[in-house]
N, C-alpha and C positions, 0 to 999 in steps of 0.2 A: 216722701214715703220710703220708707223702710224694709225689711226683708220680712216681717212680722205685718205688715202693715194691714192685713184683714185677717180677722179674727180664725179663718180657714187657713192660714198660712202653710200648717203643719198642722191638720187633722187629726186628731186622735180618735183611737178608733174607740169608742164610747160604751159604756152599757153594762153589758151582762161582766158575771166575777170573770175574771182571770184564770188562764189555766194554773191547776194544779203545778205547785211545784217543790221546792225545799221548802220549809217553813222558816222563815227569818225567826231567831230566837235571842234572849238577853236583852230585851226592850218589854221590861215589865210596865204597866201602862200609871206611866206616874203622874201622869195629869191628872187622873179617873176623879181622886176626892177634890182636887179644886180644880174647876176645868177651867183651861186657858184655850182661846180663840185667837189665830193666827193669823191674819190679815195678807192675804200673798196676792203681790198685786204682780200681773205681769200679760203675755200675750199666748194665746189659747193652745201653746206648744203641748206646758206640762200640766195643765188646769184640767185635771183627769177624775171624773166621780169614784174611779176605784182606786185612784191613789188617796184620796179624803179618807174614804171608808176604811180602806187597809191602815192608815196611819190611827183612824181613832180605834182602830180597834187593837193596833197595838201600843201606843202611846197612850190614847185618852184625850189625845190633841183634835180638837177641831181646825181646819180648815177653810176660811173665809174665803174664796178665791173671787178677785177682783179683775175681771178682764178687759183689757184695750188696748190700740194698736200700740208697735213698738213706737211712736215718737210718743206719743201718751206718756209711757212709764218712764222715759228718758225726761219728761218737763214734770209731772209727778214727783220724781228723787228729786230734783232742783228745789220747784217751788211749794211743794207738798210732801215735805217728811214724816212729817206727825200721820197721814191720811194711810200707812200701812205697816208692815210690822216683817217682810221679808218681799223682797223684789226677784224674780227673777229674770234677766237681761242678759241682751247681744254682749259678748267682748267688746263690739268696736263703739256701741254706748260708753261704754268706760270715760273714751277722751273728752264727752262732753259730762259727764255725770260729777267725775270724781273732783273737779279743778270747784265744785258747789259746796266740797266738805260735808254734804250730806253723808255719804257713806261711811262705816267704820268699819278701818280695816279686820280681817275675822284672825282672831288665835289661831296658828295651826296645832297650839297646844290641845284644844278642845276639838277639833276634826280627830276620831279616832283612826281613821284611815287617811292621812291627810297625805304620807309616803306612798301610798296605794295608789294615788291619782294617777292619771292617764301622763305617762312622759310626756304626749305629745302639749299638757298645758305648762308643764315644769321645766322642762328641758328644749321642746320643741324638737322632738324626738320621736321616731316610731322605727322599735326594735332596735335601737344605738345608731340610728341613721337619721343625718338630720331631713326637715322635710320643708319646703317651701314657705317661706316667710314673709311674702309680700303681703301688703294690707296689713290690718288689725290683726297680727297671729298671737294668739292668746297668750302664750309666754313672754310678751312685749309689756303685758299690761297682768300679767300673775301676782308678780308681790311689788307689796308696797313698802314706802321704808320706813314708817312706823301706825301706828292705829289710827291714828288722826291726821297720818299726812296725805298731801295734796297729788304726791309725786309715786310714780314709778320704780319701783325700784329695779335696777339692770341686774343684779343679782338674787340669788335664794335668802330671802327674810322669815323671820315668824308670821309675819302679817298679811293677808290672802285678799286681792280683791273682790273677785267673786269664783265660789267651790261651781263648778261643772253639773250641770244637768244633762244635758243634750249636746250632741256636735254630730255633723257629717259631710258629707265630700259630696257636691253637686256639679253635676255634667248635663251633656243633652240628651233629650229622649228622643226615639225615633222608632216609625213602625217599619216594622222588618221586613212585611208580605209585603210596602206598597214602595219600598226604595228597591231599587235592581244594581246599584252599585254599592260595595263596603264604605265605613265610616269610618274612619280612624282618626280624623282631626276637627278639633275645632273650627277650621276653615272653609267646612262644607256646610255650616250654616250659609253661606251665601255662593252657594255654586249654583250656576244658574238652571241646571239638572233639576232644582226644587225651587223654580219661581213660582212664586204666588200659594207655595205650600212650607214657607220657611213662619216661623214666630218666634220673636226674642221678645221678653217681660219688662214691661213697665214697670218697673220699680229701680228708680235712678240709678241707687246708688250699686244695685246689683248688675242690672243691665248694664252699665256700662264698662264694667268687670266683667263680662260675657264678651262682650264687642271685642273688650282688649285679645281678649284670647285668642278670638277669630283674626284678630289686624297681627300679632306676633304669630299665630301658626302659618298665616300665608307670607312671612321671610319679609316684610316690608317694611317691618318698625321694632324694635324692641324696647319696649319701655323700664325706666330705672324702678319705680314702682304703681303695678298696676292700679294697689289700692290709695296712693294718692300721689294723681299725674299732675302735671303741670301742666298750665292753662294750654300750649301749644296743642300739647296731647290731646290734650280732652277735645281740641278745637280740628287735629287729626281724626282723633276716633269717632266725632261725628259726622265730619262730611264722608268717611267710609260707611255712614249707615245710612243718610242722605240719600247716598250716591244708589244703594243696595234700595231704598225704599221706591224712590223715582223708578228703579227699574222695574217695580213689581215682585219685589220677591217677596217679600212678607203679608204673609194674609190675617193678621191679626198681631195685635199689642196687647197680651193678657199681663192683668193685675190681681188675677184672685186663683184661688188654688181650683178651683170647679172651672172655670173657663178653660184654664189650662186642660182638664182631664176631656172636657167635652169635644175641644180642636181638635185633639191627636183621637179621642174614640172614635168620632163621627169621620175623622179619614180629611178632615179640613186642612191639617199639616199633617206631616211626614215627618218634619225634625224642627226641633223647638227648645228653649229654656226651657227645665221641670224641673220638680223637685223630687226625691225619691216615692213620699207617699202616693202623690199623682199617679207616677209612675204602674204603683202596684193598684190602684184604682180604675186606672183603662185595664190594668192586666184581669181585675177580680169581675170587667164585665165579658171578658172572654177574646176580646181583642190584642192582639200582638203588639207590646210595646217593651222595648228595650231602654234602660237606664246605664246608654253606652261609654266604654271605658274608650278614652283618646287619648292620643299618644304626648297631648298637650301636657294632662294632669289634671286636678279635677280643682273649683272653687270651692272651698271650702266657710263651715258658719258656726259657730260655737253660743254657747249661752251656759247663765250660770245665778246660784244665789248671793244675794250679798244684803246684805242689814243695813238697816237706817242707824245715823248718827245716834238719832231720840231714842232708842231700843233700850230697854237695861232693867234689870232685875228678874222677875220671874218672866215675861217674856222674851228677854232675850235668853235666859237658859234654855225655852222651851223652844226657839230661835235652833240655837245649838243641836237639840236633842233631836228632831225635825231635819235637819240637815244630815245627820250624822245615820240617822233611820233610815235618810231617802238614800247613803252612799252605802249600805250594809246588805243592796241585793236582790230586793224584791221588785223595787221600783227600777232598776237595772236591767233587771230581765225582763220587765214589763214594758220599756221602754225599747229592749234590743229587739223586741217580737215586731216591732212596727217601721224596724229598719236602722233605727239611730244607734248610735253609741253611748253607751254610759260611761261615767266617770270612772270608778271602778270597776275594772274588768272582774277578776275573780270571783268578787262577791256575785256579781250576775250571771258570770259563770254554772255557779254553786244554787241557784236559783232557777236555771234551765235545764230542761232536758238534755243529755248528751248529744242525740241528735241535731236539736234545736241549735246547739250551741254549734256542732260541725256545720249548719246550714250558714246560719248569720255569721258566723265571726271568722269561719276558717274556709269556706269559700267551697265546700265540700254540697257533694248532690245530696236529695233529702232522702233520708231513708226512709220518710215517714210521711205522709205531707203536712205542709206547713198552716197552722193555724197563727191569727193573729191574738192579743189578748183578751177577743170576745167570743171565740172560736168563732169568726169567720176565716172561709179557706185564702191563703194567701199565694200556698204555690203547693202545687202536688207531686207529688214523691218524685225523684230523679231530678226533678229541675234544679239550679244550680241560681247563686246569687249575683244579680249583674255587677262586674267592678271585683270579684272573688273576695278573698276575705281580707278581714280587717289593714291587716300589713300589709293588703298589695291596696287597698284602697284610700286608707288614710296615710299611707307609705307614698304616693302617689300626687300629694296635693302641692298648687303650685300656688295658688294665694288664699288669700283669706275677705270676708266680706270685711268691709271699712268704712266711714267716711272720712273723707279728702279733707283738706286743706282746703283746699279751692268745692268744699263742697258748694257753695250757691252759682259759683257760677258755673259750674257743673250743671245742676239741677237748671237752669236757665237754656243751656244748650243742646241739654236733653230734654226740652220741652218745646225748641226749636227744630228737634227731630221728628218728633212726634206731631206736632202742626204741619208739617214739612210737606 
């Protein structure tokens, strides 16, 4: 299992239109006389009813969306190319996807915004400062060195593996009323202050990227790279959770995004893996939960589109036109209201509210309070965003989600822990 691995993964918040905001314009809807159906197969991140609706009403373009979990769409590109028509997927999918030749690499001729992208995929940059590269960091696997090729390319190409949807920087949540000491590192996942009210997540290949965190903030190991350790490591960093579970510290193993929200509501942990939306889901029932900043730095998850090999003629322009629609603004800021970041800043920018935009992106109180994109309330006026804004939060990250090398026998040791 995967970081995607239930369809809840990353929630979207569903339903009613979107707040009013700029109007995206210059996408006259040119599918409308011969309509073309999109086939986007991928996991329930960006599979959005108002991004369908906002696209055909400004394209013309239908939207087919095919949901399952992340290894789904990872054996899908492999042994089922012809079965979609746009994927969207992890970075760290890449190393197993791309070596299948199913994918083709994209023009950044045809990306209109393709120099607009977020430095941190191109450069591996945020605001001319490099930021934490361990694991699968998406600039690793950005360009390729030609449209059909198998490889990586270490430099800047025409040719793009997959354009950015979604990324952000994951740390631990913790409720505030029920700890009586500060948090500042990763290391207090296992302080014994929170036995039997500690939870880290069942999902391998993340968990175990958690752990490392806690095992380097407590000064006892430093690992060459978190997102793909060598057997020793792995064989380290689980008798440190062994050693942590024997004692009682942890009162649950959550694998799905609602277990997680229900633990820290119900007051069952006090500090745990989450993920941001969770986070703002204990907050939106009225309970105190912080999505706290450590002095570690944060794990970080990227995702993004990319095209099947078999793609070509009018679907793949409309491929093209669909991509280029979703990086122009609308779905940017409909995407920043739910916490994430989009590919293009500006454009989403220009799609938000001023306010909107000092709350999410620049770490500023709300002047207003905060709706999400169904107007349900997400945080009311003065409150401030945990982790502050964009450059202190994705400026801050210390690896990237992966899998290893030594992924099975990883997954083996971490199933050794879990029986344990």
């Amino acid at each position: 299992m995967d970081a995607f691995s239930k369809p809840s993964r990353r929630t979207l918040l569903k339903g009613a239109a979107a707040l009013a905001a700029t109007p995206v314009t210059g996408f006259p809807a040119v599918h409308a006389a011969e309509p073309v159906t999109l086939r986007y197969l991928g996991t329930a991140v960006n599979q959005s009813a108002d991004i369908a609706r906002k696209v055909k009403e400004d394209l013309g373009l239908t939207i087919e969306y095919i949901p399952v979990v992340t290894d789904e769409v990872t054996k899908r590109v492999v042994t089922q190319p012809n079965s979609f028509d746009l994927v969207d997927t992890e970075y760290f999918s890449l190393k197993k996807i791309l070596p299948s030749g199913n994918l083709q690499g994209m023009d950044a001729k045809r990306i209109k915004l393709a120099d607009k992208i977020s430095s941190i995929f191109t450069k591996g940059e945020v605001g001319g400062r490099k930021i934490g590269d361990q694991g699968t960091a998406p600039r690793k696997v950005f360009y390729l060195e030609g449209q059909d090729s198998k490889k990586f390319a270490g430099e800047q190409t025409e040719w793009i593996s997959l354009i950015p949807t979604v990324y952000n920087a994951d740390t631990l949540g913790i409720r505030p009323d029920l700890i009586k000491i500060p948090v500042t590192s990763w290391k207090e996942l296992l302080n014994p202050a929170f036995k039997g009210k500690a939870s880290i997540l069942n999902i391998p290949s993340i968990g175990i990227m958690d752990a490392a965190m806690v095992v380097e903030a407590t000064g006892d190991y430093t690992y060459g790279d978190k997102g793909n350790m060598t057997r020793p490591e792995i064989d380290r960093t689980i008798k440190v959770l062994i050693e942590a579970k024997r004692a009682g510290q942890f009162r649950a193993f959550w694998q799905d995004f609602n277990e997680s929200v229900n633990l820290m509501a119900s007051g069952e942990t006090v500090i745990q893996s989450m993920w941001s939306p969770a986070v703002t889901k204990v907050r939106a029932q009225g309970v105190p939960c912080t999505y706290q900043p450590l002095k570690e730095g944060y794990r970080a998850w990227a995702s993004g589109f990319g095209i099947p090999k078999t793609l070509s003629g009018k679907k793949l322009d409309a491929a093209y036109d669909f991509i280029n629609w979703f990086l122009s603004g609308w779905a940017g800021a409909y995407l920043n209201r739910q916490g994430y970041y989009s590919a293009v800043l500006e454009t989403a920018q220009a799609n938000m509210q001023p306010y909107e935009w000092a709350f999410w992106m620049e770490g500023k109180p709300a002047e207003k309070d905060i709706l999400g994109p169904d107007g349900t309330l997400i945080e009311k006026a003065g409150a401030t965003r945990d982790g502050g804004s964009f450059d202190a939060r994705m400026g801050a990250v210390a690896c990237w989600n992966a899998v290893m090398d030594e992924n099975t026998y990883m997954v083996r040791k971490w199933n050794e822990f879990i029986a344990a």
